[in-house]
N, C-alpha and C positions, 0 to 999 in steps of 0.2 A: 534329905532336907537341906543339906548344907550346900551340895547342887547346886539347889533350886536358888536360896539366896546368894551362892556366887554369881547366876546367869541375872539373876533381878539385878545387882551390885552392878553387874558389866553392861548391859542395859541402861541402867541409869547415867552411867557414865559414857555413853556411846551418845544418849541424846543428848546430853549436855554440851559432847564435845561436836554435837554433828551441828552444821551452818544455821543458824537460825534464820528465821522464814520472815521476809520485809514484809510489816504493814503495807496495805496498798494504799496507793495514793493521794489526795482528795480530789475530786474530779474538778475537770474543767467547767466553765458555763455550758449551759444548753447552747445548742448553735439553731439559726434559723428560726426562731418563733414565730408563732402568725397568730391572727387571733381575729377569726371575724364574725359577725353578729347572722344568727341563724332562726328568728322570727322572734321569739322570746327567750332567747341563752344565746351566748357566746360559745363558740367553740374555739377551742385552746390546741397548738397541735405542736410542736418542736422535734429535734434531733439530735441525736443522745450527744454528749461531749465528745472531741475529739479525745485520741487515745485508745487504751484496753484497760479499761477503769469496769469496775462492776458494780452499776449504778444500783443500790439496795432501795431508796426512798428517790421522786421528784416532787421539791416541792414549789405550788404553786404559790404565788404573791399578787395582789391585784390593791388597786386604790383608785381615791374620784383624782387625786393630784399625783404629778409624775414623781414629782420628791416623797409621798409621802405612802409607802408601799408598805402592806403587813399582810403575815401569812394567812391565807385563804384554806388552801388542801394540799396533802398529799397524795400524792397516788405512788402505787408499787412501781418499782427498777423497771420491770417489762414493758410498763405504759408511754408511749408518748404520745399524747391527746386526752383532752376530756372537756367537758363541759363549764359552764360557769349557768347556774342557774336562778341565781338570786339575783338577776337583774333591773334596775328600774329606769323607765322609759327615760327621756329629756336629758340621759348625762351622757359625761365620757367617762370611762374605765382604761387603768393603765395597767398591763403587766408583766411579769417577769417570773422567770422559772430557776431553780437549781437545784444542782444534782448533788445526793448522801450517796456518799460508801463509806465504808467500816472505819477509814478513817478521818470522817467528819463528812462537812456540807462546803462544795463549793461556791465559786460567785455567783452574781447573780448574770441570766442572759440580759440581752439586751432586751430595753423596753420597746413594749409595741400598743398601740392608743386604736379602742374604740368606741366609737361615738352611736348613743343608742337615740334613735329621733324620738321624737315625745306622739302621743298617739293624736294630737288634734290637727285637725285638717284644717289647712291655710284656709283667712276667714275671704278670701274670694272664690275658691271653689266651694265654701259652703253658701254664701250668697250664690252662685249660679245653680247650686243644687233646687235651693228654696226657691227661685225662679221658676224654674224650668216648673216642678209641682205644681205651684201657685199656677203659671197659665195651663197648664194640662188640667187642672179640677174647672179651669173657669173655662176652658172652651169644653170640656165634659158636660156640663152644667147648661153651658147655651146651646150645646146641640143639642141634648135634651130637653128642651124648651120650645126649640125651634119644631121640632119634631109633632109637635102635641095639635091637632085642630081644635079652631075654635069655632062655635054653635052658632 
């Protein structure tokens, strides 16, 4: 028994005196953001920080104003891309990404802007739409007409 508590004693003290192990770093920004609009979602897509940082969380940031950015999502260390699905037509959306490890969140990347068009169609091609109808029902109509004998 008295072994066994000498080797635990010398043990204890061997970890004590052995180099203790540095926190890793906080990671740099994402580098290369892109962000571009994919019928109804944005897709979001960056590259991991420069370095050997071991990215645990990326989180995403997004707003209708450049200044004025708040957290959207996270996604896992492994991902760089995702989606944005909560989008509404007629705006623009700004945003920005950073990278967690263990010890903390770094900056933020740089911003990237885009612009989602609104779904009504310029009011001159919907006048030429309603055009075009309008004479194809009335020459429908008069040839139809024209077609018919009379007694």
């Amino acid at each position: 028994m008295k072994k066994l508590a000498w080797a635990l004693l010398l043990m204890f003290f061997a970890l004590t005196m052995a180099p203790m192990v540095h926190a890793e770093e906080v990671a740099g920004a994402p580098r290369n953001l892109q962000a571009e609009r994919e019928g109804a979602r944005i897709f979001i897509s960056w590259e991991p920080p420069e370095g050997n940082v071991s990215v645990v969380l990326y989180n995403v940031y997004r707003g209708t104003e450049s200044g004025k950015l708040e957290f959207y999502d996270s996604l896992p260390g492994n991902f760089t891309a995702g989606y944005d699905t909560e989008v509404v037509r007629d705006r623009r959306y700004y945003y920005a990404v950073s990278a967690s490890t263990t010890a903390g969140e770094g900056p933020l990347s740089d911003i990237v802007v885009v612009e989602i068009p609104s779904n009504d169609f310029p009011v001159m091609v919907m006048g030429i739409i309603l055009t075009v109808v309008v004479a194809t029902l009335i020459f429908a109509y008069w040839k139809g007409r024209g077609s018919e004998r009379s007694p």
